[in-house]
C-alpha positions as CSV (number, residue, x, y, z in Angstrom):
1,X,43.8,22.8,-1.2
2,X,43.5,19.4,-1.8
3,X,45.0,16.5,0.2
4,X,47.5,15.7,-2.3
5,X,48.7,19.4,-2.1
6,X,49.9,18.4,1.7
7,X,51.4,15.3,1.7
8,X,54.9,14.6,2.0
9,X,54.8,10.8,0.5
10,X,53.3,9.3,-1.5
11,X,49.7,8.5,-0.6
12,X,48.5,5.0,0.9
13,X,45.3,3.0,2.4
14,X,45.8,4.8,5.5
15,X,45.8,8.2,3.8
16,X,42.2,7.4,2.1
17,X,40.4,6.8,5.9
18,X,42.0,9.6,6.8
19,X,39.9,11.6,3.6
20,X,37.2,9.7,4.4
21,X,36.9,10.8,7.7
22,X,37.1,14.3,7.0
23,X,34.4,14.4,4.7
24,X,32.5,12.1,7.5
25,X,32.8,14.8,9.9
26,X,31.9,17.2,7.9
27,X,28.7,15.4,7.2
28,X,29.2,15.5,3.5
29,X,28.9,12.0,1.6
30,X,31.9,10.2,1.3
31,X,32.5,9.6,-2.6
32,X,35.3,7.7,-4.1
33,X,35.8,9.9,-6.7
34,X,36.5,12.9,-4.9
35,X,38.5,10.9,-2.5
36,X,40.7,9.5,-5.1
37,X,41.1,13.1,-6.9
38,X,41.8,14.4,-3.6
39,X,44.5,12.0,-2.9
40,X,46.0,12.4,-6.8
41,X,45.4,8.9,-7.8
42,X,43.1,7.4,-9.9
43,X,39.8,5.5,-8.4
44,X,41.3,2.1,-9.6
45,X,43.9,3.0,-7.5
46,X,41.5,3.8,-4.3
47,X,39.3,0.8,-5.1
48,X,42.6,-1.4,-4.7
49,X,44.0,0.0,-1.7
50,X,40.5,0.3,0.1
51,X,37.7,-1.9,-1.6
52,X,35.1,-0.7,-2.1
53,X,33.0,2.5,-0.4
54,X,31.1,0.4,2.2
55,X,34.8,-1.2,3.4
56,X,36.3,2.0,3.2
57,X,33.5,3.5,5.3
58,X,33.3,0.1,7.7
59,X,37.6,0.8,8.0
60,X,37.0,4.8,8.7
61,X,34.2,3.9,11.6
62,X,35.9,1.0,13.4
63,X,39.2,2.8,14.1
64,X,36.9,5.7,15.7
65,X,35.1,3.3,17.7
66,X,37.2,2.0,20.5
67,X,38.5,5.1,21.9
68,X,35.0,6.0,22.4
69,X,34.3,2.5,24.0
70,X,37.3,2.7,26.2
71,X,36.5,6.0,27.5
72,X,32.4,4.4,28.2
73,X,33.8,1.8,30.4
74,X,36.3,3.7,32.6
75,X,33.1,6.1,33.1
76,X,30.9,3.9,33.7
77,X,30.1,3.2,37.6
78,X,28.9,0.5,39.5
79,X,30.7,-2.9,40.0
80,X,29.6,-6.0,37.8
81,X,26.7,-5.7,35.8
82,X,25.7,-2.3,36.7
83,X,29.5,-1.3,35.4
84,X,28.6,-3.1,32.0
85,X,25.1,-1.8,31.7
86,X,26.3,2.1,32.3
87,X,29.1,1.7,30.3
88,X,26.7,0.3,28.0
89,X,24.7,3.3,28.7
90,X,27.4,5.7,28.1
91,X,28.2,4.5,24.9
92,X,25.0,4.4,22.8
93,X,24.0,8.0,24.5
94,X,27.7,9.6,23.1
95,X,27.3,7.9,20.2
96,X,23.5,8.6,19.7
97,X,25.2,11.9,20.3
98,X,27.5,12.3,17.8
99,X,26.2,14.3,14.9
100,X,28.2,12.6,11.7
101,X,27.1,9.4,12.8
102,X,23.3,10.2,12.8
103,X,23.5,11.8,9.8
104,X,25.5,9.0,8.2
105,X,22.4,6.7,9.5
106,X,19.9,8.6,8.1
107,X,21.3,9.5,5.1
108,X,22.6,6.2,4.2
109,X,20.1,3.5,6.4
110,X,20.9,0.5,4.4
111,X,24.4,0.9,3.8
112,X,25.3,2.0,7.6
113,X,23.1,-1.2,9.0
114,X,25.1,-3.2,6.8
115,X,29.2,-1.6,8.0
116,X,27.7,-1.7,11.7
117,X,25.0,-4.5,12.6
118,X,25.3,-7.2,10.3
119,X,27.2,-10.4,11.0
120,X,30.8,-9.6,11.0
121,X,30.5,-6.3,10.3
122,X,33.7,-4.2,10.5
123,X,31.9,-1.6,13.3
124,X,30.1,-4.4,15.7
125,X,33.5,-6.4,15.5
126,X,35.5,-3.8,17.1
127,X,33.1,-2.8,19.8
128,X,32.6,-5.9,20.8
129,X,36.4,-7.2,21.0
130,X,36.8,-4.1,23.4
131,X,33.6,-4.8,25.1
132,X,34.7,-8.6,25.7
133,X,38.3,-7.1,27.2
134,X,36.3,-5.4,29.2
135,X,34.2,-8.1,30.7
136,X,37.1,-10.8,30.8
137,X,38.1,-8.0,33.5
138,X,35.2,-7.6,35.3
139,X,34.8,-11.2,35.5
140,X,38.2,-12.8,34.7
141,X,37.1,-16.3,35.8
142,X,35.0,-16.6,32.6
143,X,36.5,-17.9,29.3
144,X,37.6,-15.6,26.7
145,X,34.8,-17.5,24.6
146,X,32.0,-16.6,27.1
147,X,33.1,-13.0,27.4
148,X,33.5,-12.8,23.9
149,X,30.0,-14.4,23.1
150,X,28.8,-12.0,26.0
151,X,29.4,-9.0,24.0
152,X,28.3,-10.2,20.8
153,X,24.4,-10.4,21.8
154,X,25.0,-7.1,24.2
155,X,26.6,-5.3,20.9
156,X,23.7,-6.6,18.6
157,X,20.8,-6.0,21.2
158,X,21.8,-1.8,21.3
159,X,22.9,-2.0,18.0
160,X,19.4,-2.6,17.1
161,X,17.4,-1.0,19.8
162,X,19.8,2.2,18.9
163,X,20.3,2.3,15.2
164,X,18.4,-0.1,13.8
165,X,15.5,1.9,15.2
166,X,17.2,5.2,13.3
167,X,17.6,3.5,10.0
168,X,13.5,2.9,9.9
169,X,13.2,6.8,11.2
170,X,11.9,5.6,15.0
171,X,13.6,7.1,18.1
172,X,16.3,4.8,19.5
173,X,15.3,3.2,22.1
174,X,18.2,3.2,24.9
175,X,16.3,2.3,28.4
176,X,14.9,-1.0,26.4
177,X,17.8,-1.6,25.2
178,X,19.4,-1.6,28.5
179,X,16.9,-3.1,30.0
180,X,17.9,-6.2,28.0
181,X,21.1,-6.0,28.6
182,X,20.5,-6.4,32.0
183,X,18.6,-9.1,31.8
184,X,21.3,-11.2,29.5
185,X,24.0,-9.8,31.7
186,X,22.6,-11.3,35.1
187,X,21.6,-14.6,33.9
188,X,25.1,-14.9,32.6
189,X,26.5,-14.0,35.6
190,X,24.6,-16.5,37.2
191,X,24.8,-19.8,34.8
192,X,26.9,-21.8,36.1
193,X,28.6,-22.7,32.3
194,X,29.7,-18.7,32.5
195,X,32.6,-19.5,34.9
């Protein structure tokens, strides 16, 4: 039975991520086509309501992400910088984890780089806007701006130590990654501009 078969309204934007995803988690390749047949619409249709497959793809993964962020941090233990670096921790081993992401890496290495490490890309941006609420509460002194810049570098450091290494078939590399987090994290706690 196809999507359309079940809806009650007519189908939307919100309706396609939802499509997408299901063929995500599947592990099948998310097409456009079959998306837009799915949904009873043409692809035109799709293409206007969505972009194209890389935003539609970028959309589907950033709405996942922060619930798996949040639930990271509120593990994580320690206080300070050992609470960011486990939750750090936390978050690239679940997501490391998480089969229909690897396989969307592998399958796919140029295009996923592109929807999760590159500048502004729709899957770094959410991580690290709940990764900077996160450390504007572990250190609230600090600017939104400094928290914020913070989490960019932390996001971009794992992002590359984790999946970048993936994309190029190399094992992620999660203590290294860490390891650097720790570094950036200290000396930021410690520069006297952070507060």
């Amino acid at each position: 039975m196809s999507t359309s078969d079940t809806l009650t309204t007519r189908p939307g934007a919100s309706d396609a991520v939802i499509a997408a995803r299901r063929y995500y988690l599947a592990g099948e390749r998310i097409d456009m086509g079959t998306i837009a047949a799915d949904l009873g619409v043409g692809r035109t249709t799709l293409y206007r309501w969505v972009g194209d497959r890389e935003t539609l793809i970028a959309e589907m993964l950033s709405e996942m992400v922060p619930e798996v962020v949040t639930t990271s941090v509120h593990e994580a233990r320690g206080e300070g910088v050992d609470a960011v670096v486990d939750g750090m921790r936390r978050f690239m081993e679940t997501s490391l984890a998480y089969t229909p992401l690897r396989t969307l890496v592998e399958r796919e290495p140029e295009l996923a780089l592109r929807v999760m490490i590159a500048p502004n890309a729709g899957v770094s941006v959410a991580i690290r806007g709940r990764l900077a609420d996160e450390i504007g509460g572990i250190w609230p002194g600090w600017t939104e701006a400094k928290s914020e810049e913070l989490a960019d570098v932390i996001v971009q450091i794992g992002m590359a130590y984790q999946w970048g290494n993936v994309a190029v078939n190399a094992e992620p590399d999660v203590d290294r990654a860490l390891k650097a987090v720790r570094m950036l994290v200290e000396a930021a706690v410690a520069a006297p501009a952070a507060r």
